[in-house]
C-alpha positions, 0 to 999 in steps of 0.5 A: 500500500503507497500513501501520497501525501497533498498540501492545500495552500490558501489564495494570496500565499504562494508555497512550493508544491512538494513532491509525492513522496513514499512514506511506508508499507504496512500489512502482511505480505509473502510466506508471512500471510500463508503462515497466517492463514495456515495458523487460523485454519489450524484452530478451526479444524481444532475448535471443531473436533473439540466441539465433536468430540465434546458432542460424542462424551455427551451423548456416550455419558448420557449427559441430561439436565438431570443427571449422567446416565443412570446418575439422577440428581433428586432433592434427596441426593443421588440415584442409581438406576440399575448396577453399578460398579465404583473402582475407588472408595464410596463416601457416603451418609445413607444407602437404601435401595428402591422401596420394592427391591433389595440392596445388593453389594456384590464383589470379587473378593470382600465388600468393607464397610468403615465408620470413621470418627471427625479425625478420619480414624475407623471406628467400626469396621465389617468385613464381608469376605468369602469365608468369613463375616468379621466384624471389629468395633466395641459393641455388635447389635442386632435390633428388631423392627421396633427397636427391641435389642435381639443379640448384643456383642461387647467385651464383657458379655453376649446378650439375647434379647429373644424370649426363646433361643433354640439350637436346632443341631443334632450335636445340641449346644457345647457351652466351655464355661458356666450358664446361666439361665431360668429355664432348659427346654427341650421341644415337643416329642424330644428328649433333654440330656445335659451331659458334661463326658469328662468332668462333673456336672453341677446345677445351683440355684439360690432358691431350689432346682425343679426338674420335671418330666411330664411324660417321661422318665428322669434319669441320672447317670454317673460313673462315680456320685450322684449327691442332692443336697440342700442347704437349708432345707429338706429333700422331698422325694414324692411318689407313690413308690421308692425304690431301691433295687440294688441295696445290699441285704443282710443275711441272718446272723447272730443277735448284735452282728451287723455285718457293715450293714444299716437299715433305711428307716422312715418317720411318720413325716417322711423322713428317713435315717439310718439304723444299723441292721440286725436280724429284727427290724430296728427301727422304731416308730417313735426314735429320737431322729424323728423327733 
C-alpha cells in the first residue's frame, strides 16, 4: 500500500508544491500471510473436533439436565438406576435401595464397610469376605423392627434379647464355661440330656432346682456320685413308690452282728435315717431322729 501525501495552500500565499513522496508499507505480505492463514485454519479444524468430540462424551455419558446416565440428581441426593460398579472408595451418609427391591453389594473378593470418627480414624469396621463375616468395633447389635435389642456383642458379655433361643443341631449346644439361665427346654416329642463326658456336672440355684418330666422318665447317670443336697432345707422325694433295687441285704446272723450293714428307716413325716441292721427290724416308730 503507497500513501501520497497533498498540501492545500490558501489564495494570496504562494508555497512550493512538494513532491509525492513514499512514506511506508504496512500489512502482511509473502510466506508471512500463508503462515497466517495456515495458523487460523489450524484452530478451526481444532475448535471443531473439540466441539465433536465434546458432542460424542455427551451423548456416550448420557449427559441430561438431570443427571449422567443412570446418575439422577433428586432433592434427596443421588440415584442409581440399575448396577453399578465404583473402582475407588464410596463416601457416603445413607444407602437404601428402591422401596420394592433389595440392596445388593456384590464383589470379587470382600465388600468393607468403615465408620470413621471427625479425625478420619475407623471406628467400626465389617468385613464381608468369602469365608468369613468379621466384624471389629466395641459393641455388635442386632435390633428388631421396633427397636427391641435381639443379640448384643461387647467385651464383657453376649446378650439375647429373644424370649426363646433354640439350637436346632443334632450335636445340641457345647457351652466351655458356666450358664446361666431360668429355664432348659427341650421341644415337643424330644428328649433333654445335659451331659458334661469328662468332668462333673453341677446345677445351683439360690432358691431350689425343679426338674420335671411330664411324660417321661428322669434319669441320672454317673460313673462315680450322684449327691442332692440342700442347704437349708429338706429333700422331698414324692411318689407313690421308692425304690431301691440294688441295696445290699443282710443275711441272718447272730443277735448284735451287723455285718457293715444299716437299715433305711422312715418317720411318720417322711423322713428317713439310718439304723444299723440286725436280724429284727430296728427301727422304731417313735426314735429320737424323728423327733
Amino acid at each position: 500500500m503507497v500513501r501520497e501525501q497533498y498540501t492545500t495552500t490558501t489564495p494570496g500565499t504562494s508555497l512550493e508544491t512538494p513532491k509525492n513522496e513514499y512514506v511506508y508499507k504496512i500489512g502482511i505480505y509473502g510466506w508471512r500471510k500463508r503462515c497466517l492463514y495456515l495458523f487460523v485454519l489450524l484452530l478451526l479444524i481444532v475448535l471443531v473436533v473439540n466441539f465433536s468430540l465434546t458432542i460424542w462424551i455427551l451423548k456416550v455419558m448420557w449427559f441430561s439436565p438431570t443427571g449422567m446416565g443412570h446418575l439422577r440428581v433428586t432433592k434427596e441426593g443421588l440415584r442409581l438406576e440399575g448396577e453399578s460398579e465404583f473402582l475407588f472408595p464410596l463416601y457416603a451418609k445413607e444407602i437404601h435401595s428402591r422401596v420394592d427391591s433389595s440392596l445388593l453389594l456384590q464383589s470379587t473378593h470382600n465388600v468393607t464397610v468403615n465408620a470413621r470418627n471427625s479425625n478420619g480414624e475407623v471406628t467400626g469396621r465389617l468385613n464381608v469376605g468369602p469365608k468369613m463375616v468379621e466384624f471389629h468395633g466395641q459393641q455388635f447389635q442386632i435390633n428388631s423392627k421396633d427397636g427391641k435389642p435381639l443379640f448384643t456383642v461387647d467385651e464383657n458379655e453376649v446378650v439375647i434379647g429373644t424370649d426363646k433361643l433354640r439350637v436346632t443341631g443334632p450335636e445340641g449346644a457345647l457351652f466351655e464355661h458356666s450358664v446361666e439361665t431360668p429355664l432348659v427346654k427341650a421341644e415337643a416329642f424330644k428328649q433333654l440330656r445335659l451331659e458334661s463326658p469328662t468332668r462333673s456336672l453341677s446345677m445351683d440355684a439360690p432358691r431350689g432346682v425343679n426338674i420335671k418330666a411330664q411324660a417321661g422318665n428322669i434319669e441320672a447317670l454317673s460313673q462315680m456320685d450322684i449327691k442332692l443336697h440342700s442347704s437349708d432345707g429338706v429333700l422331698l422325694l414324692d411318689a407313690e413308690t421308692v425304690r431301691l433295687p440294688k441295696l445290699p441285704e443282710g443275711t441272718r446272723g447272730g443277735s448284735g452282728i451287723s455285718q457293715g450293714l444299716y437299715e433305711i428307716c422312715v418317720c411318720p413325716d417322711g423322713k428317713l435315717y439310718l439304723s444299723v441292721a440286725g436280724v429284727g427290724s430296728t427301727c422304731q416308730e417313735y426314735s429320737r431322729v424323728c423327733q
